[in-house]
N, C-alpha and C positions, 0 to 999 in steps of 0.2 A: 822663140822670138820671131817666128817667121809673118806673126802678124804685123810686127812693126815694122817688117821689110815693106807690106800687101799696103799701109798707109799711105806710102809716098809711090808707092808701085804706081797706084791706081794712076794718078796725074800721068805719067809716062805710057802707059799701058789698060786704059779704061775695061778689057776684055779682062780683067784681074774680079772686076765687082761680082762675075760668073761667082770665081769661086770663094768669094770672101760672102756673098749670098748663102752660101750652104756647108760656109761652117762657125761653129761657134768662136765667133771674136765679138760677140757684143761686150763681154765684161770688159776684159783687156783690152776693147780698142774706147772703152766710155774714161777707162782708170788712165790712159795714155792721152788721151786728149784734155782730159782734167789737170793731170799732172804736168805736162807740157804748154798748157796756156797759161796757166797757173803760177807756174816757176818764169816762165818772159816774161810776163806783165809784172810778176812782182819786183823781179829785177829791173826794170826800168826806174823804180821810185826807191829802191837799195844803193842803185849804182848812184843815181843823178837828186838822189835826196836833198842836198844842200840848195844846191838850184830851187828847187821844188820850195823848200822851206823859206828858203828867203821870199819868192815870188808871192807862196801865202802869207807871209807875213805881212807884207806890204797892202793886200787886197784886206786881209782884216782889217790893218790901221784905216783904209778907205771907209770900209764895212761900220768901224767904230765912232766914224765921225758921223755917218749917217743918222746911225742906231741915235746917237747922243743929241742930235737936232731932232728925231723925233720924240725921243722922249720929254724935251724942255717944251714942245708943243703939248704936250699931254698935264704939261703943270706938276712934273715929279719932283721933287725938294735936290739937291744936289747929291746927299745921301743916297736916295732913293737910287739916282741915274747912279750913281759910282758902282752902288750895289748890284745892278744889273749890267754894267757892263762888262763888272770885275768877273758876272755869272759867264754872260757870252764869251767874254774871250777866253776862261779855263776851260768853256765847251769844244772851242772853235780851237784849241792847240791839242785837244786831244782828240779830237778827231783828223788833222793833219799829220798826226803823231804814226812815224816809220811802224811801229807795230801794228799800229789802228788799219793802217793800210791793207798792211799783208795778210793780217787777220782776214781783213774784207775780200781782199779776194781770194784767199783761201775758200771761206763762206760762201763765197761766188760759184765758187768752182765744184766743190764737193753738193751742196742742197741745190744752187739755182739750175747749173749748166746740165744735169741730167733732164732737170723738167723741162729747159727749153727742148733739150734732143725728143722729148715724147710730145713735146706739143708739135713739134717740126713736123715728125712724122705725122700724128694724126692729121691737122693740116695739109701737108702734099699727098696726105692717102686720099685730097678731093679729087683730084687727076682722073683717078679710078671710076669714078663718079663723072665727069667728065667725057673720059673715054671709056666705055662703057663695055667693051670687049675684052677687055684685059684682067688677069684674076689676081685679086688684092693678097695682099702675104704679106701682115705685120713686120715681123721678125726681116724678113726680106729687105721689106720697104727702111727696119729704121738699120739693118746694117748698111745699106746706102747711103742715108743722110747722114750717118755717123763717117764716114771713110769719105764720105764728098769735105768732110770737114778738115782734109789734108791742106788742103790753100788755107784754113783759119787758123793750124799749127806754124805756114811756114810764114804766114802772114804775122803772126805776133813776136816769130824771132825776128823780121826782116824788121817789123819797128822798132825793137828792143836795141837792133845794131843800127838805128839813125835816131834813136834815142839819147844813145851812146853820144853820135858822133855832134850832134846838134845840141848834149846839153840839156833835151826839156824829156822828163818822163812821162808827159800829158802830151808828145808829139803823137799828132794821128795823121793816119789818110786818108780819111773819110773825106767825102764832099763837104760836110759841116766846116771844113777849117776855111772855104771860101767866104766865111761869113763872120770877121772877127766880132769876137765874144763882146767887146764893147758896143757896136753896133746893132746889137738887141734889147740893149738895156732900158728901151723905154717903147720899146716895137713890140706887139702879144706878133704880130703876126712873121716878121722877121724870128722870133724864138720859136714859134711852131714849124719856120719852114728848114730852121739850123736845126732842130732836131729830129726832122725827118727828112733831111740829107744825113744826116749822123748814120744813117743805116745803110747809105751807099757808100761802098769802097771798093778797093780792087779785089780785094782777095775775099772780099763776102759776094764777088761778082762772081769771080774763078770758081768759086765753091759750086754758087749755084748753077754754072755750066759744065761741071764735076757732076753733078746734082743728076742733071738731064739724061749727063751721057749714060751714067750710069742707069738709070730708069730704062733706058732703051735697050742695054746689054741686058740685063736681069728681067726685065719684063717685056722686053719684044716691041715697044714704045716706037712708033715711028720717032724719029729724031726731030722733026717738026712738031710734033705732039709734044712728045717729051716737052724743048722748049717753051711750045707755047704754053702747058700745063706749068711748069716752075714760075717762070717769067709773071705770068699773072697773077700767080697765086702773090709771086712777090709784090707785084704794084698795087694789088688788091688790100694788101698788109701795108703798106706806106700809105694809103689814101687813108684806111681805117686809124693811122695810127695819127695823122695829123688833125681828123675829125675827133678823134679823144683828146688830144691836147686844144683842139679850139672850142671843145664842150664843156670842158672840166678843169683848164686851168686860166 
């Protein structure tokens, strides 16, 4: 268990990624991050479910009145519109539906969250590329990103306890929540900039200054390198990500 000590080590003691660098924790620290993001976030929508279900309830009924004025533009017979929206709404409670959830981010966790950790790494392996001194070491490079991931574990139980205390299990920290969801509803450009605030938060901050320090112990990274290498890579990913949603949605 001494890896799951060296997880939250790191935050306290960054000179730890030395030795979590050169030994084998990638399995066990990918199966500990999966299972602990996994189990908060699902507990958030266990615990405060009701809340949750009434709230979508209510946004269907909205949902449904919409659906139903545009169909009577479309010249659908009464039958018709019934028949379709009696479809959407059996969609629309099984997908709100507490198992439907947990499922999802089960799914999330076990197929998506490994692929992000290998895309992460190859990504910050442009650094390397960058600073052009320094010798690339995969394995290296992704036990880092994976252990900088200690603020994204303590970040999902710290929401799951004001999830708790507030009641809403779609409570976030993200910058996006400065932009109520109503307020984009008729904005392309408002919904492109709420979802790429959605990627800044505290603890995907922390991570990435985890991120650096550690780049610097493990590879020798000036600490000014270091940061500026992570930091841009990140703003580089947020400009990219808002030019795909203002291309293609």
């Amino acid at each position: 268990m001494d890896f799951l000590v060296k997880i939250f080590e790191v935050i306290i003691n960054p000179s730890k990624f030395n030795e979590i660098a050169n030994k084998n924790y990638i399995l066990v620290g990918v199966l500990t991050f999966i299972v602990l993001t996994t189990t908060f976030n699902s507990l958030k929508y266990v615990i405060n479910y009701e809340n949750y279900k009434i709230t979508m309830m209510n946004q269907m009924d909205e949902s449904l009145k919409n659906i139903e004025e545009n169909l009577k533009k479309k010249g659908l017979t009464l039958e018709e519109r019934k028949e379709k929206l009696k479809n959407y709404e059996k969609f629309y409670l099984q997908t709100i539906s507490l198992p439907a959830i947990v499922i999802t981010y089960i799914a999330i966790g076990i197929f998506l969250q490994p692929i992000i950790l290998l895309i992460q790494t190859f990504v910050f392996g442009f650094i390397f590329l960058l600073f052009q001194n320094y010798k690339y070491n995969f394995k290296a490079l992704f036990s880092v990103v994976l252990f900088s991931k200690s603020y994204i574990i303590l970040g999902s139980f710290f929401t799951l306890i004001l999830s708790i205390i507030f009641g809403s299990p779609t409570f976030s920290l993200s910058a996006s929540s400065l932009i109520p969801y109503e307020a984009i509803a008729n904005n392309d450009y408002l919904k492109i900039l709420r979802n790429t605030l959605y990627h800044i938060e505290p603890f995907s901050i922390l991570s990435l200054i985890l991120l650096a320090i550690g780049l610097s112990k493990v590879f020798d990274f000036q600490m000014k390198q270091a940061f500026l290498g992570v930091f841009s890579i990140f703003f580089t990913f947020l400009v990219l990500n808002a030019l795909f949603y203002l291309l293609f949605f």
